[in-house]
PyMOL CGO cylinders between C-alpha atoms (Angstrom):
from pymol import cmd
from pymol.cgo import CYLINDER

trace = [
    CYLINDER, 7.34, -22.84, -24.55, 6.74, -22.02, -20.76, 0.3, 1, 1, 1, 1, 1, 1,
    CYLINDER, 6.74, -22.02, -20.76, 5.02, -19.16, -20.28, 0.3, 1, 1, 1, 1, 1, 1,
    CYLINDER, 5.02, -19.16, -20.28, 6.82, -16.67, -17.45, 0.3, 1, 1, 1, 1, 1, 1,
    CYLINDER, 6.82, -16.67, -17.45, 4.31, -14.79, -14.90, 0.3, 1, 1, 1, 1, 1, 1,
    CYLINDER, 4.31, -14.79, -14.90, 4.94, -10.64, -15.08, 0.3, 1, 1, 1, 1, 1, 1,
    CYLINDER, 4.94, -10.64, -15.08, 3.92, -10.03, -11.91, 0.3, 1, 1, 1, 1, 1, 1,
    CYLINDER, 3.92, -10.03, -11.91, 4.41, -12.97, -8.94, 0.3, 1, 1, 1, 1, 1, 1,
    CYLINDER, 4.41, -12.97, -8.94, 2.80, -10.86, -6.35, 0.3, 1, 1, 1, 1, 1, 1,
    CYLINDER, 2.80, -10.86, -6.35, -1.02, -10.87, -7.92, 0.3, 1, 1, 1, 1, 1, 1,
    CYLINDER, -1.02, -10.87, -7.92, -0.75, -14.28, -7.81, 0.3, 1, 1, 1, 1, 1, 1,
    CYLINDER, -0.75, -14.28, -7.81, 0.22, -14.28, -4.08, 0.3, 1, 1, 1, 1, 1, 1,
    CYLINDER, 0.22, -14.28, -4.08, -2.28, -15.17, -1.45, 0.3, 1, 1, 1, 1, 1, 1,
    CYLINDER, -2.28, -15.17, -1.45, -0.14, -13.39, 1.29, 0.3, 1, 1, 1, 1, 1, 1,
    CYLINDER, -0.14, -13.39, 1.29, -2.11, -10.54, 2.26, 0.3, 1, 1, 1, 1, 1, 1,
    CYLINDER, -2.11, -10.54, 2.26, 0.76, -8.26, 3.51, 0.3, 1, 1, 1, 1, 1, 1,
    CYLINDER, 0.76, -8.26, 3.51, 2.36, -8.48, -0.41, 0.3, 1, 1, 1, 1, 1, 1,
    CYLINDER, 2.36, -8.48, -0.41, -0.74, -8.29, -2.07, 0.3, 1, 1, 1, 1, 1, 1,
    CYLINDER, -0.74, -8.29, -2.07, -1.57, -4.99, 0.40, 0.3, 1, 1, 1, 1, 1, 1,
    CYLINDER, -1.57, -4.99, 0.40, 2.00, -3.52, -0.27, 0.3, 1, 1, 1, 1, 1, 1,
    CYLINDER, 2.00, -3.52, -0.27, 1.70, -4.21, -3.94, 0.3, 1, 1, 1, 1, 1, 1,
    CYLINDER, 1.70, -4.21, -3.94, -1.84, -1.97, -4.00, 0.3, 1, 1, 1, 1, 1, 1,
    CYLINDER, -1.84, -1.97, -4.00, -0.48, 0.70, -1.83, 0.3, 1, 1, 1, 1, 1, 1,
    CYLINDER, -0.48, 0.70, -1.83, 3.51, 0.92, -2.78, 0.3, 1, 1, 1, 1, 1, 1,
    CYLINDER, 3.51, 0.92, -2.78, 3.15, 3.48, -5.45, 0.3, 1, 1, 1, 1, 1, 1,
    CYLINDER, 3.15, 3.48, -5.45, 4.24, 6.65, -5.14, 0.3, 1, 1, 1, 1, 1, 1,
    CYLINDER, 4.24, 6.65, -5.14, 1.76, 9.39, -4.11, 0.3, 1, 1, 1, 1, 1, 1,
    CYLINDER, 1.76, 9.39, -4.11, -1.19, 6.28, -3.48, 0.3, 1, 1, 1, 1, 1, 1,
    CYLINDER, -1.19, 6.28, -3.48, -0.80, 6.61, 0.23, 0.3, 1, 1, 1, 1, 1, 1,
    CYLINDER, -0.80, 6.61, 0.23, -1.10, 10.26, -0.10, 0.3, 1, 1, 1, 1, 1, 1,
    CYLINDER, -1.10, 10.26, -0.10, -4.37, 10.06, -2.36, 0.3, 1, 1, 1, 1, 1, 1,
    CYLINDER, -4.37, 10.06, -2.36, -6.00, 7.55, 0.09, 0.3, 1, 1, 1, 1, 1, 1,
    CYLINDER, -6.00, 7.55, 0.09, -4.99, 10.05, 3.29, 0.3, 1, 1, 1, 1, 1, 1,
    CYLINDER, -4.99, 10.05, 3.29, -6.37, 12.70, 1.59, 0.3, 1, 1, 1, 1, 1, 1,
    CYLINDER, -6.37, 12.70, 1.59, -9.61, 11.34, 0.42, 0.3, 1, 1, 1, 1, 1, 1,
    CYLINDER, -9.61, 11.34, 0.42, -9.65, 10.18, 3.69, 0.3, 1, 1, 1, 1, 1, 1,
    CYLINDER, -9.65, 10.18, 3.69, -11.07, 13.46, 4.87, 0.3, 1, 1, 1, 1, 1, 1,
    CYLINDER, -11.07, 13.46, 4.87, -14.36, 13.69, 2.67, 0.3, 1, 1, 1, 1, 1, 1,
    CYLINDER, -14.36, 13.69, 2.67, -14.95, 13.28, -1.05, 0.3, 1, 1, 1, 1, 1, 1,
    CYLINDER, -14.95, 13.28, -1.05, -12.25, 15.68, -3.34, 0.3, 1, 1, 1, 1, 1, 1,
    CYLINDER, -12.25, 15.68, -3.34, -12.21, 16.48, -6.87, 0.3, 1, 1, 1, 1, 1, 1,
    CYLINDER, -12.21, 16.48, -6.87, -9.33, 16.16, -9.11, 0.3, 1, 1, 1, 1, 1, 1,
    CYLINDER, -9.33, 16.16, -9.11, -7.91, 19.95, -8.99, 0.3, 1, 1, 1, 1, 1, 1,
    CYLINDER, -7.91, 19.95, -8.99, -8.93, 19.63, -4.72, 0.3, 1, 1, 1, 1, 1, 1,
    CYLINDER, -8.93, 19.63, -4.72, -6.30, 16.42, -4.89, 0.3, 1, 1, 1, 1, 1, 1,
    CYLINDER, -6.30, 16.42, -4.89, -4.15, 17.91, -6.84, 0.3, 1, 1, 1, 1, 1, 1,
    CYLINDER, -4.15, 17.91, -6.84, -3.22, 21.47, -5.12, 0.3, 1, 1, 1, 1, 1, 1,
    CYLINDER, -3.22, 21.47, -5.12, -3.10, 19.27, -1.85, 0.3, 1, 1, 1, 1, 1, 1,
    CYLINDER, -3.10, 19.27, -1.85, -0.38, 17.11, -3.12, 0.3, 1, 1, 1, 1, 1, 1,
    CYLINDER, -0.38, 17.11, -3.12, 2.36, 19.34, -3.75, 0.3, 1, 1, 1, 1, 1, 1,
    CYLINDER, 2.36, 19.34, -3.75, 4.37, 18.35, -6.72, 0.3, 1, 1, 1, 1, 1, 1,
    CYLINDER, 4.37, 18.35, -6.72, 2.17, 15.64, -8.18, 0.3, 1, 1, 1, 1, 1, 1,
    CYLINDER, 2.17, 15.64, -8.18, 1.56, 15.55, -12.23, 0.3, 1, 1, 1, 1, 1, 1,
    CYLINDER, 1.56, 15.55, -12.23, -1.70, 15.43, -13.72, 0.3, 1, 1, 1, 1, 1, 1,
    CYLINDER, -1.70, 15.43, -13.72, -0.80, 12.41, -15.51, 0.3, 1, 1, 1, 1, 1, 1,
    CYLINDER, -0.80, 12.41, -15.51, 0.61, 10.72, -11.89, 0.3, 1, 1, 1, 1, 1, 1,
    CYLINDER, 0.61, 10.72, -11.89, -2.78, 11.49, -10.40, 0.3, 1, 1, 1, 1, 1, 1,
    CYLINDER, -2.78, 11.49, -10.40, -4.82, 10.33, -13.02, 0.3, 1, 1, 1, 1, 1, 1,
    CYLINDER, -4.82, 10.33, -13.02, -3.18, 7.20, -13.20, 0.3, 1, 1, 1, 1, 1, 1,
    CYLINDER, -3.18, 7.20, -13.20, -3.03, 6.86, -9.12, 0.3, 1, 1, 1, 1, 1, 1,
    CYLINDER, -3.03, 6.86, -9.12, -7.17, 7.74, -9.41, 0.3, 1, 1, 1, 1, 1, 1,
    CYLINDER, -7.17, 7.74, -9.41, -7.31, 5.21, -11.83, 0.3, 1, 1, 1, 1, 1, 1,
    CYLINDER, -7.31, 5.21, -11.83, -5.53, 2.14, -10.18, 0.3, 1, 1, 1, 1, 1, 1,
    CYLINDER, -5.53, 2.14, -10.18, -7.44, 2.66, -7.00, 0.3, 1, 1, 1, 1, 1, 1,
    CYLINDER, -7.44, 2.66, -7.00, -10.78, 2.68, -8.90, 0.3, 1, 1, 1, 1, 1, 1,
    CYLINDER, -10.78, 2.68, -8.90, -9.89, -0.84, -10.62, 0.3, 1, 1, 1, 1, 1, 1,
    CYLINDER, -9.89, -0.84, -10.62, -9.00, -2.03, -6.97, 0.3, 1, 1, 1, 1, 1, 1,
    CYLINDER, -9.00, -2.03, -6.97, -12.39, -1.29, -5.61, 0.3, 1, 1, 1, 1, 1, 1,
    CYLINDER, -12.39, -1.29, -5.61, -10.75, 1.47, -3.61, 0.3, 1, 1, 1, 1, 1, 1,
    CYLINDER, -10.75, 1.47, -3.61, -12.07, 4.63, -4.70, 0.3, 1, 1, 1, 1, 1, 1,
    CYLINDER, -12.07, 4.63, -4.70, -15.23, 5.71, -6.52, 0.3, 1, 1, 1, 1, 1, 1,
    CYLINDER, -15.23, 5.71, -6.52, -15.55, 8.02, -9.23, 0.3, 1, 1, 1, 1, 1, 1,
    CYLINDER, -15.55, 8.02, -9.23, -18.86, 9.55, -10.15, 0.3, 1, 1, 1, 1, 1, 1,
    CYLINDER, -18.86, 9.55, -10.15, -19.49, 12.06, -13.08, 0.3, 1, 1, 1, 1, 1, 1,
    CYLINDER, -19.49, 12.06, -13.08, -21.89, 14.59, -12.66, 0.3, 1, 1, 1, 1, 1, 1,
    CYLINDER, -21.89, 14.59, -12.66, -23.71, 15.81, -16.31, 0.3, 1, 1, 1, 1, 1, 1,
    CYLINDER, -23.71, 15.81, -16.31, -22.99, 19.32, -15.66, 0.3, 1, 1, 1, 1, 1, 1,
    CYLINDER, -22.99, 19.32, -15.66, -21.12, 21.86, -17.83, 0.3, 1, 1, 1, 1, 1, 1,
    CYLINDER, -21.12, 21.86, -17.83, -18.39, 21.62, -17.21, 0.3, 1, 1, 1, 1, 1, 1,
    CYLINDER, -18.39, 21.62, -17.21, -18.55, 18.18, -15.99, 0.3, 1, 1, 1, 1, 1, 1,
    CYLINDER, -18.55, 18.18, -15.99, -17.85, 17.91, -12.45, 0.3, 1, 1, 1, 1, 1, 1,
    CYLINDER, -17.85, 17.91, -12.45, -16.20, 14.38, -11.36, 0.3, 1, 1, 1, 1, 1, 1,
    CYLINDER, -16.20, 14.38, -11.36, -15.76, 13.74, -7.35, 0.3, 1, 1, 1, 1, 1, 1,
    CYLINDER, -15.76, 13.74, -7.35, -13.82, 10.93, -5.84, 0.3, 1, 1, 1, 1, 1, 1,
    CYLINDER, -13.82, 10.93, -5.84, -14.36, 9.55, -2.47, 0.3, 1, 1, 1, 1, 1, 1,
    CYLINDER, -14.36, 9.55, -2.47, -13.12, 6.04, -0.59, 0.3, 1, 1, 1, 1, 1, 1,
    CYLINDER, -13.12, 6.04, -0.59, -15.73, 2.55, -0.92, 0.3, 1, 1, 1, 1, 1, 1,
    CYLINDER, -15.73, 2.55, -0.92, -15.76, 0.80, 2.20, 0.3, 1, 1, 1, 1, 1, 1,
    CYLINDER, -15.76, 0.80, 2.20, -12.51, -1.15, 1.02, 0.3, 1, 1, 1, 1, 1, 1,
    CYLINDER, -12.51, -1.15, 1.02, -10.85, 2.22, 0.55, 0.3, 1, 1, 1, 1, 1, 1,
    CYLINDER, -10.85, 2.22, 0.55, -11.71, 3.75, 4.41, 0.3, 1, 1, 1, 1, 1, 1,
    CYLINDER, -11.71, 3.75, 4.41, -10.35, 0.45, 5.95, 0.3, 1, 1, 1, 1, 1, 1,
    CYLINDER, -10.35, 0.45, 5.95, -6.91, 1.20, 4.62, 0.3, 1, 1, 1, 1, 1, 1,
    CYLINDER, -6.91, 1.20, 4.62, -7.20, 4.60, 6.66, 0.3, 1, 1, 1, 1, 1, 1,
    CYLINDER, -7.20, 4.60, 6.66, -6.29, 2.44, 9.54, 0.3, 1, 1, 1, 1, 1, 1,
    CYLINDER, -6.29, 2.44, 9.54, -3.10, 1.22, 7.37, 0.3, 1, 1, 1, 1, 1, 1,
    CYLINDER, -3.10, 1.22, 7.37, -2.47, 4.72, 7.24, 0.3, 1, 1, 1, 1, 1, 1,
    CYLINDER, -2.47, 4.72, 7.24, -2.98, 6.09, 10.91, 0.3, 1, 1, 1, 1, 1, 1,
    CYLINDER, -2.98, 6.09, 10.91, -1.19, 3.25, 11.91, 0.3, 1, 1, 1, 1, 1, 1,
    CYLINDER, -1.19, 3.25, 11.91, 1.66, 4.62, 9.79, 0.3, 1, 1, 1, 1, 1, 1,
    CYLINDER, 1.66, 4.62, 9.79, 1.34, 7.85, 10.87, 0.3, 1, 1, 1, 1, 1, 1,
    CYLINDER, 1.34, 7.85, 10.87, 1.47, 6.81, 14.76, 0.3, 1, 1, 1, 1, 1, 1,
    CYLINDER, 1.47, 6.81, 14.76, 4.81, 5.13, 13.94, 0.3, 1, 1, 1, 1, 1, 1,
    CYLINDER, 4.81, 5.13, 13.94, 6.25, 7.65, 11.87, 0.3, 1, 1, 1, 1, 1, 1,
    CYLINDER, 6.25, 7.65, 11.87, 5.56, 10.13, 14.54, 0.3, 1, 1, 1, 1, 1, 1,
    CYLINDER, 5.56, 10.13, 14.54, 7.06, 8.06, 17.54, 0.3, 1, 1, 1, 1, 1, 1,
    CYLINDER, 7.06, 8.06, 17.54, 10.24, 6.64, 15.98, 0.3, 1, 1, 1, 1, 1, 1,
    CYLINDER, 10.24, 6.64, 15.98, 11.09, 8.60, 12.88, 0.3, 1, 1, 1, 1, 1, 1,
    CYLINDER, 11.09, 8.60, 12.88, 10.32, 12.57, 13.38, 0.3, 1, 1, 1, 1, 1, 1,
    CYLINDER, 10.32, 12.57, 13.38, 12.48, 14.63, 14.98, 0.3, 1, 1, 1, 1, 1, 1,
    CYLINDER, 12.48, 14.63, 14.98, 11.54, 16.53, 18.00, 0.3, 1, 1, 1, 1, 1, 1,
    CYLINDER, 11.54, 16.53, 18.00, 8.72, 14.55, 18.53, 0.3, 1, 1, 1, 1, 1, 1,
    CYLINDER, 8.72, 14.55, 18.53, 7.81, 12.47, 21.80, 0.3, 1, 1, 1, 1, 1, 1,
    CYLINDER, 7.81, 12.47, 21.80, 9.84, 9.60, 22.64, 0.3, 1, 1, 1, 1, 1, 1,
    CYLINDER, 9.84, 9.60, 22.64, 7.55, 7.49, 24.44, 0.3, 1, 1, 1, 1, 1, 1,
    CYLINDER, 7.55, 7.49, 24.44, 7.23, 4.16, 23.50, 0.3, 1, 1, 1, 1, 1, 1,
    CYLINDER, 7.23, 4.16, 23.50, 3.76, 2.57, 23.47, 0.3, 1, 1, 1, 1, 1, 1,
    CYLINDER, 3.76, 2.57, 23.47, 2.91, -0.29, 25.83, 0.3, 1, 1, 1, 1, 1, 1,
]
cmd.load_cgo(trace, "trace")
């Protein structure tokens, strides 16, 4: 009986899939921008990303933690008080991000500059 793989891409050494694969679900780009901007706790995130469930955002929080993207740290308070913020791995997709942002702004958004970068 040959076993068959579930997902080819974590077995991928291409670094563009393997990237796209961490990054390509819905709402993770937006959770990385915004944590981009200083540590945010889970009602913060929320309200910021209009239309996101509870249950989407946990499980986005939770994927980025096992990827060594994000942090999570509980404070012993009453009520407990958890804050996420971006490791080092985590703030070098920012530039993923900007980079995104640049392009989106020169080809796709209306009524936005035209210029083409040299």
């Amino acid at each position: 009986m040959e076993l068959t793989r579930t997902n080819p891409v974590e077995d991928t050494v291409c670094p563009v899939a393997r990237t796209a694969q961490i990054i390509s679900g819905k709402w993770t780009i937006l959770v990385i921008r915004d944590l981009a901007a200083g540590v945010k706790r889970f009602n913060q995130l929320e309200r910021s990303l209009h239309g996101i469930s509870p249950k989407t955002l946990s499980e986005r929080l939770r994927s980025l933690e096992e990827e060594g993207i994000i942090q999570r740290q509980t404070f012993a308070e009453v009520p407990p008080r958890v804050e996420y913020s971006l490791t080092e791995k985590g703030r070098d997709l920012v530039y993923v991000i900007e980079s995104m942002r640049h392009y989106g702004k020169q080809w796709l958004c209306k009524g936005e500059t035209t210029e083409h970068i040299s």
